[in-house]
N, C-alpha and C positions, 0 to 999 in steps of 0.2 A: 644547184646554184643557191635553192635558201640555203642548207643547209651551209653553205660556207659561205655567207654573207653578213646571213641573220643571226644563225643558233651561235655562232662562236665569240666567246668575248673578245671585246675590244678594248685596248689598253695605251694608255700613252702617257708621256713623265710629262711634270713640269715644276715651275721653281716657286714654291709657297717661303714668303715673307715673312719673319716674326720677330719684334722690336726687341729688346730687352734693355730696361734702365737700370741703372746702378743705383746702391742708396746713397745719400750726401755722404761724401768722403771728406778726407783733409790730409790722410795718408801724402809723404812722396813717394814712396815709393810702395809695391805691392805688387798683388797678385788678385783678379776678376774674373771668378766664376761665370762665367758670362751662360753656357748652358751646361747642366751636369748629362745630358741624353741627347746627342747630333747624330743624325742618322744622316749621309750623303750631303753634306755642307758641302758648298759650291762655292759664294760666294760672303765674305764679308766686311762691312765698312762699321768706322768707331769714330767716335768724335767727341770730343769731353767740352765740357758745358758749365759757367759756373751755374751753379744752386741757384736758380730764380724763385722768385716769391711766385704765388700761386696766384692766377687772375691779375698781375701786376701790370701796368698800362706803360712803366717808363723801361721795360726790362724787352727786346726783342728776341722773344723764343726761337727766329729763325738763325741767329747768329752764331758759327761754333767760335768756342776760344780753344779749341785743340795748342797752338802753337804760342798762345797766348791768356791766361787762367785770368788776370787781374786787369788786363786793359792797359797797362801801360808799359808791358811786356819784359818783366821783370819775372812773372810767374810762368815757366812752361814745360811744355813735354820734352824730358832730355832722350828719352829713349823707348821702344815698347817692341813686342814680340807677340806673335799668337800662338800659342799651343794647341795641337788637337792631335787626343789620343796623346803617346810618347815624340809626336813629329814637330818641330820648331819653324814658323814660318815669320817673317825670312831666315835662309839659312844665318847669316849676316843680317843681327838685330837693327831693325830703325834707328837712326841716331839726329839729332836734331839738325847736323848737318846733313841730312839725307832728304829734303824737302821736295829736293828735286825729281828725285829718285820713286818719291814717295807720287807725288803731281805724277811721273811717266805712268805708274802702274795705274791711278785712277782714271788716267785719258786713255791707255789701251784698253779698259774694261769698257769705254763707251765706244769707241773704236769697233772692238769685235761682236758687239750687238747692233752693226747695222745703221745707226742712227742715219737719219736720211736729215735731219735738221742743216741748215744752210748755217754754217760754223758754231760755235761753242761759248756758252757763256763762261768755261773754266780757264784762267786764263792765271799765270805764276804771281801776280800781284794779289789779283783778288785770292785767291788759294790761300795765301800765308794771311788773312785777313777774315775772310767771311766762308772760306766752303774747304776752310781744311779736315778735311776726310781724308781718314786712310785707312788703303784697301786691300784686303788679303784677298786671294783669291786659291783658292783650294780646289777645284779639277782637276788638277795631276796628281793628287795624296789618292794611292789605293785604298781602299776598302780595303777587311777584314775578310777571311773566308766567311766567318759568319756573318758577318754586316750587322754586329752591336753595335748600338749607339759611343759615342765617346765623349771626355770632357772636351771643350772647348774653354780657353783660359788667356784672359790678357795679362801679359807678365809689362811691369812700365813703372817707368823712373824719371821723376818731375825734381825741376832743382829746389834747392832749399828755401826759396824765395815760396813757392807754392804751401808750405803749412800753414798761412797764414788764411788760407784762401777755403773755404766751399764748393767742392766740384762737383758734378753726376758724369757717370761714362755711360754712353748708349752706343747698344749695337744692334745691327741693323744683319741677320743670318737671312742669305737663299739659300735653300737647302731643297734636294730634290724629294717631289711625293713624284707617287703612282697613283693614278687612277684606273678601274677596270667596270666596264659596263658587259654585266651579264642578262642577259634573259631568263627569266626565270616562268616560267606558265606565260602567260599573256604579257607581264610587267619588265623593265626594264629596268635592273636595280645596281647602284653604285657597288662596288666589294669595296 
């Protein structure tokens, strides 16, 4: 019974977080390296932001302009795509009529984790306004036999009203680790 309790490692996945920001752009249209090395991406959310000054007291950092660049809604997102590896998600690119579509997949992603919360602050008003995120979600893309890492890349096209404007893209990758605790002599060490 030690012997199969104690001595054998033990191992379990889980989904590690890592932000990535864009540099000021002004592009409408493009292409954002978002990571050149993803190993088992799971889940991804983007959200484009203009360029705020740094320390600024009249600018609020919590607000996206995803659907909206300039505030009086002349500057926006006409369309975008995520790539990873040669795979295209959605198969059927985002289109800025697709808000709707775009709000269903971010409410099923809370949906299928569970939330025990007594209803939802996300709501199709506030969305096209203050928490427009959009959400890839990448669980059903196979793996490699090898499991190299791959690009991960947002393809997106802003209308011509947006060169005028300052933007940053941030995204927001879960991506699954391992962890494995071995014994080693007396100590208990992470691999």
């Amino acid at each position: 019974m030690f012997n199969e309790n104690f001595l054998k490692p033990t191992q379990w996945t889980y989904l590690k977080e890592v932000h990535h920001p864009s540099p000021s752009q002004r592009d409408a249209s493009g292409s954002w390296l978002i990571s050149a090395g993803v190993k088992k991406p799971k889940h991804v959310f983007i959200f484009f932001q203009q360029t705020r000054k740094q320390n600024s007291l009249t600018q609020n950092p919590y607000l996206f302009d995803t659907f909206d660049l300039d505030g009086d809604d002349t500057a926006k997102l006409s369309s975008c795509r995520l790539q990873y590896g040669t795979d295209y998600l959605p198969e059927l690119e985002y289109d800025s009529n697709f808000k709707l579509r775009i709000l269903n997949d971010l409410v099923n992603y809370r949906y299928r984790k569970n939330d025990y919360n007594s209803g939802t602050q996300l709501q199709t008003s506030n969305f096209q306004t203050i928490y427009p995120v959009i959400y890839f979600d990448l669980r059903s893309r196979k793996e490699g036999v090898t499991g190299d890492p791959k690009n991960l890349t947002l393809h997106y096209r802003l209308n011509e009203a947006a060169n005028a404007h300052d933007y940053t893209i941030y995204a927001a990758v879960l991506h699954e680790e391992e962890v494995v605790v071995k014994q080693i002599g007396n100590e208990l060490v992470v691999v």
